[in-house]
C-alpha positions as CSV (number, residue, x, y, z in Angstrom):
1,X,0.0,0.0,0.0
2,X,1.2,3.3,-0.7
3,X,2.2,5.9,2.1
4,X,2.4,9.6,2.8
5,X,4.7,10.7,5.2
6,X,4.6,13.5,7.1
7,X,7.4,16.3,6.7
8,X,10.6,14.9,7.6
9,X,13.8,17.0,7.5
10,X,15.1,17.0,4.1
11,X,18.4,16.8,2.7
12,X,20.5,20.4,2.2
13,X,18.7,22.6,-0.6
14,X,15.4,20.4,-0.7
15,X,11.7,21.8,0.7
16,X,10.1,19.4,3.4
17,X,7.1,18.2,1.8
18,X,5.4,14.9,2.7
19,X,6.5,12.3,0.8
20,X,3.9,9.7,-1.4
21,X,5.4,6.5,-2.3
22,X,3.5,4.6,-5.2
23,X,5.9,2.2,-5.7
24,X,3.9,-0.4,-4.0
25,X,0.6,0.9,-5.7
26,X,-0.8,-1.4,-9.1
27,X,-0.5,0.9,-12.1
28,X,-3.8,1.8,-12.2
29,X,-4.4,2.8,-9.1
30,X,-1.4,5.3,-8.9
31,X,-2.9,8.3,-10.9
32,X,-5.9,8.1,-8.7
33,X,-3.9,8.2,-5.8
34,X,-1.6,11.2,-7.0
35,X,-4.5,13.1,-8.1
36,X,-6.3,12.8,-4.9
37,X,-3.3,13.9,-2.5
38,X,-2.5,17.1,-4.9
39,X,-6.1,18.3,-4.8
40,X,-5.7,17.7,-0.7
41,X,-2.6,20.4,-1.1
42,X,-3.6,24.3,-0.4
43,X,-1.5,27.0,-2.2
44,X,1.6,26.8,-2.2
45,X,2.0,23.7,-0.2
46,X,3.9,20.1,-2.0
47,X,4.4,16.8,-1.9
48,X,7.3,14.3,-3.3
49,X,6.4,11.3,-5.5
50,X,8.5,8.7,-5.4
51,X,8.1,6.5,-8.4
52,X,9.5,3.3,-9.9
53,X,9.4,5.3,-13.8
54,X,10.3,8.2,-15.1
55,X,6.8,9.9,-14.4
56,X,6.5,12.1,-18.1
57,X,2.9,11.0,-19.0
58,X,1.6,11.9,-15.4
59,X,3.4,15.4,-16.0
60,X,1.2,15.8,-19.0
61,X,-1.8,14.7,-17.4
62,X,-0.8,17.4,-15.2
63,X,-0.6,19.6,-18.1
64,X,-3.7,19.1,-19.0
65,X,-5.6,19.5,-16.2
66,X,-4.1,21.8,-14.1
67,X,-2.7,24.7,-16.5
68,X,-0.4,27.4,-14.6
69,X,-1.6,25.9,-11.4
70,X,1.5,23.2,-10.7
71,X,5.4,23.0,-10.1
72,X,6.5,19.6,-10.9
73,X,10.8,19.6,-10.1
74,X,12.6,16.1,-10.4
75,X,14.5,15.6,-7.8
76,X,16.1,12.0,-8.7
77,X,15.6,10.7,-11.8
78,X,16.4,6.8,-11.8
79,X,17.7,4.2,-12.4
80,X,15.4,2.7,-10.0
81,X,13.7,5.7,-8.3
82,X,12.3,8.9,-9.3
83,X,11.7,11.0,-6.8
84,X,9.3,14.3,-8.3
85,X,8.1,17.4,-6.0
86,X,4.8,18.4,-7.1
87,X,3.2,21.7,-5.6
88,X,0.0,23.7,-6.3
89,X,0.6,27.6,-7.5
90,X,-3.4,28.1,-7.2
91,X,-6.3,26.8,-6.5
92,X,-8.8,24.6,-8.9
């Protein structure tokens, strides 16, 4: 099962923002999940994903659906993790 952890210190030059690991997660359900925890986030607030894939097509969905109103920085980017904070600029 997935978790989200709360805010932990965070390495030197990162943000503490709670963490949501959908490594665990089938494929299907993962968007779902991802979806539900940024539309929990207020202004200006994040979260990290931490993936098994590079996340791309989630970005676009992203893109799609929440124009101007997201940050999406990688902050590892594999072989075997990818680790993506995700924040919300504005609400809707």
């Amino acid at each position: 099962m997935s978790q989200v952890q709360p805010k932990a210190k965070a390495p030197a030059g990162e943000s503490q923002a709670r963490v949501l690991d959908v490594r665990s997660l089938i494929p299907m359900e993962r968007h779902r999940m991802i979806f539900e925890t940024y539309n929990k986030l207020g202004t200006g607030d994040k979260f990290v994903l931490v993936n098994d894939h590079d996340p791309k097509p989630l970005y676009y969905q992203f893109e799609a659906e929440h124009t101007g109103k997201f940050t999406w920085k990688y902050l590892e980017q594999g072989p075997t993790a990818w680790r993506v904070e995700i924040g919300r600029t504005a609400a809707g």
